[in-house]
FIPAGU-217743 format. One record per residue (C-alpha): residue in one letter; x, y, z; chain. Coordinates in pm, 1 decimal, always signed. Last residue first. Layout:
// residues N
+------+----------+----------+----------+-----+
| type |       xx |       yy |       zz | mol |
+------+----------+----------+----------+-----+
|    a |        X |        Y |        Z |   A |
...
+------+----------+----------+----------+-----+
***
This chain:
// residues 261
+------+----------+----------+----------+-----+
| type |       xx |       yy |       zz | mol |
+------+----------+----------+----------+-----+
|    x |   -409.4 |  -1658.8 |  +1640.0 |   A |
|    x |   -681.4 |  -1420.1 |  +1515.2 |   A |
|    x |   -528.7 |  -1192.6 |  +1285.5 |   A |
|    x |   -285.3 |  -1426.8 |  +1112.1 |   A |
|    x |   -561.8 |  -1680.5 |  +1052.2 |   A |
|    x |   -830.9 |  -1425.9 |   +933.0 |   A |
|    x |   -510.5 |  -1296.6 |   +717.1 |   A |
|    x |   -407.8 |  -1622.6 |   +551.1 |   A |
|    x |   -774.9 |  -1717.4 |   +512.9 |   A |
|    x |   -800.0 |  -1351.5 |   +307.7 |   A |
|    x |   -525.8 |  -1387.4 |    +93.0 |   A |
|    x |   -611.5 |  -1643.3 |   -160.5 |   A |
|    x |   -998.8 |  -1568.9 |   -174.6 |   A |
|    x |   -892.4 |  -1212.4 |   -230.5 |   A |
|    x |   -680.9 |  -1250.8 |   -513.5 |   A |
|    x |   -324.0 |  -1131.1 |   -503.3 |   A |
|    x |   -276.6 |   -849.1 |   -750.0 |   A |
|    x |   +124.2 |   -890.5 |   -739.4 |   A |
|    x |   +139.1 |  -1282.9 |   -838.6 |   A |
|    x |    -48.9 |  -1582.4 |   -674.6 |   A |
|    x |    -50.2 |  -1946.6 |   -744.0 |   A |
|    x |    +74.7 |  -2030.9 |   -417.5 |   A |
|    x |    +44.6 |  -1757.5 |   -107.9 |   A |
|    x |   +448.6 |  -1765.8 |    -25.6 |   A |
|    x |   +496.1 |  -1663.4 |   +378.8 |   A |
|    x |   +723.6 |  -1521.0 |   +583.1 |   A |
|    x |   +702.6 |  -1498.6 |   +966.1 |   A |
|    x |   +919.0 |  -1217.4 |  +1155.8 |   A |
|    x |  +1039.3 |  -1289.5 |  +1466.0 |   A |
|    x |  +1289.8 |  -1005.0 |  +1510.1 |   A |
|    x |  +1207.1 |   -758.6 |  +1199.6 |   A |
|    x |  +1539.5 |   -688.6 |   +970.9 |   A |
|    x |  +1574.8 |  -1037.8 |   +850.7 |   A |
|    x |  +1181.9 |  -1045.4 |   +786.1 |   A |
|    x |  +1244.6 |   -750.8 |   +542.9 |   A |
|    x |  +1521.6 |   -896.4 |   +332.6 |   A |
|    x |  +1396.7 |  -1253.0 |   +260.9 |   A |
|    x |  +1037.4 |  -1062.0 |   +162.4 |   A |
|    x |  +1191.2 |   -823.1 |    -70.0 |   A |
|    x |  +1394.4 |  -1166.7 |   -180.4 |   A |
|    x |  +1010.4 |  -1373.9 |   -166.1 |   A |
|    x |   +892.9 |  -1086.3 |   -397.0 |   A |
|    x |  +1181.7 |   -995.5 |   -604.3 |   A |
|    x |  +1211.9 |  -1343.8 |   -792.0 |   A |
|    x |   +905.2 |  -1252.5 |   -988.7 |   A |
|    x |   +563.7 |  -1359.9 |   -838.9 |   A |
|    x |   +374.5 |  -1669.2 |   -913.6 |   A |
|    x |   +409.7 |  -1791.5 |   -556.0 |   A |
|    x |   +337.4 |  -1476.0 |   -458.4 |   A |
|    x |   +419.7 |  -1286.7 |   -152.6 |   A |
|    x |   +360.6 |  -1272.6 |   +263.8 |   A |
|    x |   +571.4 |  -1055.9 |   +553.6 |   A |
|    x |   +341.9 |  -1107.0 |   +869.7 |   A |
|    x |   +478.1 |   -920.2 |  +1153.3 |   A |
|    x |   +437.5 |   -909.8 |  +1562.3 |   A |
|    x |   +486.2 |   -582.3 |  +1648.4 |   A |
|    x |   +841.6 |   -445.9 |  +1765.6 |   A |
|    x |   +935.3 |   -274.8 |  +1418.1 |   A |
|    x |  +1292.8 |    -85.4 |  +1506.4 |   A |
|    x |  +1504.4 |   -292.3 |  +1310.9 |   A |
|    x |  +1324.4 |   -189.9 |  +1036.5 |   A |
|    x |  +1511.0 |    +68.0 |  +1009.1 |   A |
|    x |  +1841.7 |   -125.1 |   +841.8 |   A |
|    x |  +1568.8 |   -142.4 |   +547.3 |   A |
|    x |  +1868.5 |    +75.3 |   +294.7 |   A |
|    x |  +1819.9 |   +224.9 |    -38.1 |   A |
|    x |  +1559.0 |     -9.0 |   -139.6 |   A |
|    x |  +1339.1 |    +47.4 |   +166.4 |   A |
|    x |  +1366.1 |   +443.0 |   +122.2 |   A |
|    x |  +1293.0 |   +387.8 |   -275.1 |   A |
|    x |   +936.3 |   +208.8 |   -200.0 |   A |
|    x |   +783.7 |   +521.8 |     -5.2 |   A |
|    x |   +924.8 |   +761.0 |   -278.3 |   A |
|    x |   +797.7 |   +540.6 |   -589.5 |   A |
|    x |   +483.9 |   +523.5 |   -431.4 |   A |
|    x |   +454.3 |   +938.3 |   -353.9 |   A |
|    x |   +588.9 |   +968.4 |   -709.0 |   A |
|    x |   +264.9 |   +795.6 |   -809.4 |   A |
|    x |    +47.3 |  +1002.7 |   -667.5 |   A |
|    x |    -41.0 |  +1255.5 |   -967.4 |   A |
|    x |   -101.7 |   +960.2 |  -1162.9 |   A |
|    x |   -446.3 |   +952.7 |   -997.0 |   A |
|    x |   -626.9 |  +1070.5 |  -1284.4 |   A |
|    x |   -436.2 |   +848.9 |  -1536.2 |   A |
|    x |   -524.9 |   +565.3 |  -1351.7 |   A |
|    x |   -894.9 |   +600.0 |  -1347.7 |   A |
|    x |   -862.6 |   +717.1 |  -1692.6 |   A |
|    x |   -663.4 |   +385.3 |  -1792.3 |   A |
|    x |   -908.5 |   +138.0 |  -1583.4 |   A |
|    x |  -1187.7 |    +79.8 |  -1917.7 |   A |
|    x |   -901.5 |    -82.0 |  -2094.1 |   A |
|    x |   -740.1 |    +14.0 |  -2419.7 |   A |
|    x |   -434.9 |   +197.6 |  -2217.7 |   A |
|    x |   -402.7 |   -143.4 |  -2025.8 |   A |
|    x |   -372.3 |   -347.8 |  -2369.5 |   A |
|    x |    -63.3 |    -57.2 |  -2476.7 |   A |
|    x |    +97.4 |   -137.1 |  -2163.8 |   A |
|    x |   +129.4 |   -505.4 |  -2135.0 |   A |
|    x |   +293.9 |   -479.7 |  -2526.9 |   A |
|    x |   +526.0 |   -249.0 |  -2425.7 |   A |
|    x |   +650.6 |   -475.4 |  -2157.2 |   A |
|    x |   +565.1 |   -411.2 |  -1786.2 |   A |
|    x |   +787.9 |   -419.4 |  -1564.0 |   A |
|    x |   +706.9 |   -204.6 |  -1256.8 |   A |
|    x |   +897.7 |    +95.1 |  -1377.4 |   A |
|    x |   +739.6 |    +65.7 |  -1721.8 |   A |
|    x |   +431.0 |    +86.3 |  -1575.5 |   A |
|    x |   +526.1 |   +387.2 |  -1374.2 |   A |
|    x |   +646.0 |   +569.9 |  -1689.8 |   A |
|    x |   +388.3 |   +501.2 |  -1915.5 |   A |
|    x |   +169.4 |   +631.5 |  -1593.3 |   A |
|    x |   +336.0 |   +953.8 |  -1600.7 |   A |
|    x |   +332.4 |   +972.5 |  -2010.3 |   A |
|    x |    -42.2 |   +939.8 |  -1977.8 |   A |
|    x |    -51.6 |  +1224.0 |  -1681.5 |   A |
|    x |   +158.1 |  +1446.3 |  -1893.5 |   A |
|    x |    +91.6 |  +1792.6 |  -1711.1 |   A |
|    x |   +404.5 |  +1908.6 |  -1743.1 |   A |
|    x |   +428.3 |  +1883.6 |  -1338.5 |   A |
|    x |   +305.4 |  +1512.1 |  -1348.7 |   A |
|    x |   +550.7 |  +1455.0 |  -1607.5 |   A |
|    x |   +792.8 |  +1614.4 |  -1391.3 |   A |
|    x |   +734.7 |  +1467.0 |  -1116.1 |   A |
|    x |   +753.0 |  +1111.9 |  -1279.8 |   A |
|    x |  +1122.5 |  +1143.5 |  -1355.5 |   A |
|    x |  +1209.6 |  +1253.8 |  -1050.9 |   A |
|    x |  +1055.7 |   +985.4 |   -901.5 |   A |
|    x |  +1219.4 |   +740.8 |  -1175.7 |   A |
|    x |  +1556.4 |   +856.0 |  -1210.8 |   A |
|    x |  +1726.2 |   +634.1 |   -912.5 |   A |
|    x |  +1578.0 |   +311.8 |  -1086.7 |   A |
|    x |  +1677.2 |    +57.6 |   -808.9 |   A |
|    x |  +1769.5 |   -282.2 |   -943.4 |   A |
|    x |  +2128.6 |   -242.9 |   -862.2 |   A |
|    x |  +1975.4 |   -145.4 |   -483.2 |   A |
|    x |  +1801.0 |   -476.1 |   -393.2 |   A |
|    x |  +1427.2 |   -379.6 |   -499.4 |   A |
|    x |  +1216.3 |   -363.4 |   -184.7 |   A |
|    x |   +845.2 |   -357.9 |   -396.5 |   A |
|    x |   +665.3 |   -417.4 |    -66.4 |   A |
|    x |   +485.4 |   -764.2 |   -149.8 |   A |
|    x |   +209.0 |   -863.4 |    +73.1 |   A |
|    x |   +245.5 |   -701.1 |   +468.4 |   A |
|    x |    +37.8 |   -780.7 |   +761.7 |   A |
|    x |    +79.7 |   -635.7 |  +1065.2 |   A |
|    x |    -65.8 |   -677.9 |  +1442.3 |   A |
|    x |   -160.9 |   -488.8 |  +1762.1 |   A |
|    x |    -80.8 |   -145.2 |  +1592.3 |   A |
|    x |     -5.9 |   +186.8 |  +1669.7 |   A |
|    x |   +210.5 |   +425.0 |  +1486.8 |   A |
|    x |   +528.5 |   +334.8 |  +1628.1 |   A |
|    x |   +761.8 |   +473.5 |  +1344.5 |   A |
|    x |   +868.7 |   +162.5 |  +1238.1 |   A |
|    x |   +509.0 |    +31.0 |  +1249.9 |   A |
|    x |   +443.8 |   +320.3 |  +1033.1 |   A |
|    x |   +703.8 |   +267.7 |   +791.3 |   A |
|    x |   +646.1 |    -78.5 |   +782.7 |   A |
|    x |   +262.1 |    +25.7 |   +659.5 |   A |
|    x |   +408.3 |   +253.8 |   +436.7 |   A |
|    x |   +586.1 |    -43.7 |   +237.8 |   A |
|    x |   +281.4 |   -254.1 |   +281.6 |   A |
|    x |    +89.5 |    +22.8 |    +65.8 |   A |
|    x |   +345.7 |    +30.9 |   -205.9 |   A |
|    x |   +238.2 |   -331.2 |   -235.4 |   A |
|    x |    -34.3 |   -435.9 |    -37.5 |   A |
|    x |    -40.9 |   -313.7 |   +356.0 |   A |
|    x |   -228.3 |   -492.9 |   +663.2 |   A |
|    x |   -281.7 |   -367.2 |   +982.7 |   A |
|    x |   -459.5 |   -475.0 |  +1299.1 |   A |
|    x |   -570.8 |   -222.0 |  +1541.1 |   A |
|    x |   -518.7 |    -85.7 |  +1858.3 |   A |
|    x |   -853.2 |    +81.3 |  +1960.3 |   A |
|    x |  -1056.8 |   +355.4 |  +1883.7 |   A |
|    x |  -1055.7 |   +316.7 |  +1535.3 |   A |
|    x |  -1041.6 |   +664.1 |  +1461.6 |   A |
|    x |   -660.8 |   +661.4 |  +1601.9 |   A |
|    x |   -560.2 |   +398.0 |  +1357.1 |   A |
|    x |   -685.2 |   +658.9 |  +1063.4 |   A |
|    x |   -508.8 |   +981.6 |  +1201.4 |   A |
|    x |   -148.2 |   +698.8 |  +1235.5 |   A |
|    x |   -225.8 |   +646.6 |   +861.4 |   A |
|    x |   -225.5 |   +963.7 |   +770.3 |   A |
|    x |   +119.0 |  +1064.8 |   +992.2 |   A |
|    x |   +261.0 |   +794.0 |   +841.2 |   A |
|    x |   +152.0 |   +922.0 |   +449.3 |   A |
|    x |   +294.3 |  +1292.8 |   +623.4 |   A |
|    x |   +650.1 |  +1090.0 |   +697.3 |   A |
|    x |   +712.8 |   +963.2 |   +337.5 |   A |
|    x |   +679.1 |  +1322.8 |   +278.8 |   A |
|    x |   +511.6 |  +1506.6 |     -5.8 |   A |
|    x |   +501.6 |  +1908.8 |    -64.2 |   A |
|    x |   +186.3 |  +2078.9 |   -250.0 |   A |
|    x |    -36.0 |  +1873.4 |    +36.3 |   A |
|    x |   -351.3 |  +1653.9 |    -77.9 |   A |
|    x |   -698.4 |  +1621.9 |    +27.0 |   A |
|    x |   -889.8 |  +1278.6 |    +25.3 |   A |
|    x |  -1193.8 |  +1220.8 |   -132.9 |   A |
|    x |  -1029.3 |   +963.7 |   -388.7 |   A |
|    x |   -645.8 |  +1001.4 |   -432.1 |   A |
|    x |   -400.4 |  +1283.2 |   -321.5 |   A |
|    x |   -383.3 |  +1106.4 |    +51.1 |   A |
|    x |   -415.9 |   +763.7 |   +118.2 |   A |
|    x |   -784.2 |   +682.0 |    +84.2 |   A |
|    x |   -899.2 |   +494.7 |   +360.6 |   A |
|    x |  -1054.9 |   +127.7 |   +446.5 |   A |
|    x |  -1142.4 |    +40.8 |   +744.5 |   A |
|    x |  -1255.7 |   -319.8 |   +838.6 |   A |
|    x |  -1432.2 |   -430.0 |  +1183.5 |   A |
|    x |  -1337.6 |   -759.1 |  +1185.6 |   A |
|    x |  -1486.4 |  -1138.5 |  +1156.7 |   A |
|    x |  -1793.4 |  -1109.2 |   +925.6 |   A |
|    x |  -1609.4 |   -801.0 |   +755.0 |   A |
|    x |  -1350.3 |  -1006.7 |   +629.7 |   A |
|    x |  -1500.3 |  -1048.9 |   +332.4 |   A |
|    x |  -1705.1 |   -711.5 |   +242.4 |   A |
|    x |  -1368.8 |   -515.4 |   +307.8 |   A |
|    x |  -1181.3 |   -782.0 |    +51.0 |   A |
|    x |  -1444.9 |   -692.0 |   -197.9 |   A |
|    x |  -1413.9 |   -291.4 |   -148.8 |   A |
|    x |  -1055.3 |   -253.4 |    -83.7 |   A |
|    x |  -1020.5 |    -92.0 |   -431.4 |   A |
|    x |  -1258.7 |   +127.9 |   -331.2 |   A |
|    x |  -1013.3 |   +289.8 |    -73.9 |   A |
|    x |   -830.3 |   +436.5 |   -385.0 |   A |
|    x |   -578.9 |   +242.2 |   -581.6 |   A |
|    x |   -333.4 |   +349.0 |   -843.4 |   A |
|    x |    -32.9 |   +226.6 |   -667.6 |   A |
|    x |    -49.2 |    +79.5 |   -324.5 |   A |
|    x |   -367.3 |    +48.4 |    -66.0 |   A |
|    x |   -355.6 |    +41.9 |   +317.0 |   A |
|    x |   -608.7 |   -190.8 |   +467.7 |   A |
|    x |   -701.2 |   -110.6 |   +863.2 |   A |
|    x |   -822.9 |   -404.5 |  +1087.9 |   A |
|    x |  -1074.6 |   -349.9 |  +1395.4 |   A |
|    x |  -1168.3 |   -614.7 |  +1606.5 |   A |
|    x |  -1489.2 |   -725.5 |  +1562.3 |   A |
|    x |  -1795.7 |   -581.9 |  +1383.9 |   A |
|    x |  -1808.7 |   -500.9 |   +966.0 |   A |
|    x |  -1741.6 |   -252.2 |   +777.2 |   A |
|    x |  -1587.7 |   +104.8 |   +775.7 |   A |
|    x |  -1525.2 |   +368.0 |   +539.0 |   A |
|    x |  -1215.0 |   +652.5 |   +505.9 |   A |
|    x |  -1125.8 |  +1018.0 |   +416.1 |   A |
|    x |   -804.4 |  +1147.5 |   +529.1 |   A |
|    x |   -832.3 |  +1546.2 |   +537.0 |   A |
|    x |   -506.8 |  +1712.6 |   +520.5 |   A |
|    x |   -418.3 |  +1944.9 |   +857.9 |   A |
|    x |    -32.9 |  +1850.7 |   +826.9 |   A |
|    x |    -97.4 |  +1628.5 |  +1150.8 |   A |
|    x |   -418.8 |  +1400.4 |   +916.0 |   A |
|    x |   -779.1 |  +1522.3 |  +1020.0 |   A |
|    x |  -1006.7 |  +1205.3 |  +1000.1 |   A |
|    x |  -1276.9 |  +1179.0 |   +742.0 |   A |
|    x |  -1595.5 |   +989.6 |   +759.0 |   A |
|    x |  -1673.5 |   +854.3 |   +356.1 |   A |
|    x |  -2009.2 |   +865.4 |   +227.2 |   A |
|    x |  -2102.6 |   +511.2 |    +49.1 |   A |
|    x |  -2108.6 |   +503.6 |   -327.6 |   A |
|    x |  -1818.0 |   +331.7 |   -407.1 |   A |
|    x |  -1531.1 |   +453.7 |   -521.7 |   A |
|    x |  -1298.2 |   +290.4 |   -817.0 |   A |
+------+----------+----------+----------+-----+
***
């Protein structure tokens, strides 16, 4: 998943070292990644909105040339991101995918600066969906050193029948994902404090773009539903055609538009 450009690094509060790239001139605009993704993942969306913005991509911490901590908090992954807005010299524009949006809201809840955000599907689950086993669950996997069994788990979390899981472990992404299993717990953590309760995101003052799927399960627009009725002035929007890995011809005019209006 990296590419072969030498990363700057920030230092995050805890001390970790946040590694990150950047693209591009204009006004800056920082991608967070979800599950399984280092900054690489950003690569092709990076290279097209570059022409417009000044894009950096990171890798949250745990994955890529990051460092990691022996004990996760939601709060550390805010405290990473707020090292990474800081190196931008400015107030930048946001925008989240997946697990990634969720810590994005937790950052704008928490005031980490930002001028704009963009969110696309935050796995909010309503809480009789919530699997209340599964962090736990993956920890110790990750602590038996099951990495396969990790992501089995994590798939299986997300949906995925049997049958969806046995053609990813033939494809050429499974070591990739099995090597970053190790920070899937920090997903599942990130995405269970919105499921429990998103009454905090009362607190989110910057203007917000909450988008999802057309294609999508029924949980993305109600994650979305739920969110912008927690953010004052909120705007939701359905990308058509689109499921979870939203393609970057289908997101990025809904972003250049969100960004510069």
């Amino acid at each position: 998943m990296q590419t072969g450009q030498s990363p700057a690094v920030v230092q995050s509060r805890d001390g970790t070292t946040i590694a990150y790239e950047r693209s591009g001139a204009g006004p800056a605009v920082v991608l967070v990644a979800g599950a399984f993704c280092d900054r690489g993942w950003f690569d092709s969306l990076a290279a097209a909105l570059a022409a417009d913005f000044t894009v950096y991509s990171y890798d949250r911490r745990g994955r890529g040339d990051s460092g990691d901590s022996r004990a996760f908090s939601i709060d550390a992954e805010v405290e990473d991101l707020r090292a990474v807005v800081a190196a931008t010299g400015e107030t930048p524009l946001v925008y989240g995918l997946s697990s990634g949006a969720a810590l994005a809201l937790e950052a704008a809840a928490q005031a980490v600066p930002m001028r704009k955000l963009a969110v696309y599907e935050a796995p909010y689950m309503d809480d009789d969906q919530r699997d209340e086993t599964a962090q736990s669950d993956l920890e110790r996997l990750i602590a038996a050193g099951d990495r396969e069994g990790a992501v089995t788990r994590f798939l299986d979390l997300t949906g995925a029948s049997p049958e969806m899981v046995d053609e990813i472990k033939r494809s050429a992404d499974w070591p990739d994902m099995c090597a970053i299993a190790h920070t899937l717990p920090y997903d599942v953590a990130v995405c269970d404090h919105g499921c429990q309760s998103l009454d905090w995101l009362a607190s989110i003052t910057v203007p917000t773009l909450v988008m999802y799927g057309g294609d999508s399960g029924q949980w993305a627009p109600a994650s979305a539903t739920r969110i912008a009725a927690k953010v004052s002035g909120t705007k939701t929007l359905e990308i058509p055609g689109q499921g979870h890995g939203v393609a970057d011809d289908a997101i990025v005019p809904a972003l250049r538009e969100f960004f510069s209006g």
